[in-house]
Kinemage of the C-alpha trace (Angstrom):
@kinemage 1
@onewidth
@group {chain A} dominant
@subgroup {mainchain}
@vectorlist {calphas} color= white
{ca unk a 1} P 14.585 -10.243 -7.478
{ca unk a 2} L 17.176 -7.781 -6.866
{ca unk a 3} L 18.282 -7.304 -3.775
{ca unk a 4} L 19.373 -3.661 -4.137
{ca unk a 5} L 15.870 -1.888 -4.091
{ca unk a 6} L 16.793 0.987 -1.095
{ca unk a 7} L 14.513 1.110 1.675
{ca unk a 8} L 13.154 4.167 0.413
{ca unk a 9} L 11.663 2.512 -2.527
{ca unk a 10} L 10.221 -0.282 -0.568
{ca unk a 11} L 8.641 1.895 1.978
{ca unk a 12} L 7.091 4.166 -0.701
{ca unk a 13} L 5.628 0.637 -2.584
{ca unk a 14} L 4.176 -0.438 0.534
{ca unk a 15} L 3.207 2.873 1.970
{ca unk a 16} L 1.073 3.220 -1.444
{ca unk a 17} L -0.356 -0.471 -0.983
{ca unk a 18} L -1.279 0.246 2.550
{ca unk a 19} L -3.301 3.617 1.370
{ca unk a 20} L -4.797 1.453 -1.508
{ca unk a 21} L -6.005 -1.247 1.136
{ca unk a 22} L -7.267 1.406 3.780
{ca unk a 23} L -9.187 3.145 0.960
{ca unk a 24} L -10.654 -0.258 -0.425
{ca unk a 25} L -11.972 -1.104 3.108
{ca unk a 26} L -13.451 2.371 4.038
{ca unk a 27} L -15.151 1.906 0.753
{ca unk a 28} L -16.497 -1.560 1.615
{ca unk a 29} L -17.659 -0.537 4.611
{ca unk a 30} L -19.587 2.676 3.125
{ca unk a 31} L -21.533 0.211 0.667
{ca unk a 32} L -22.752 -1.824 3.902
């Protein structure tokens, strides 16, 4: 993996992941 990916980039991956999650599980808990 390279080890030059700038913070920036990560936090914009995970910051995407983390709205993809929260919007999964507010959908989950809609179809209960």
């Amino acid at each position: 993996m390279n080890n030059k990916i700038t913070i920036g980039q990560l936090s914009k991956e995970n910051f995407e992941e983390a709205v993809n999650l929260v919007l999964k599980a507010k959908l989950d808990t809609k179809k209960e």
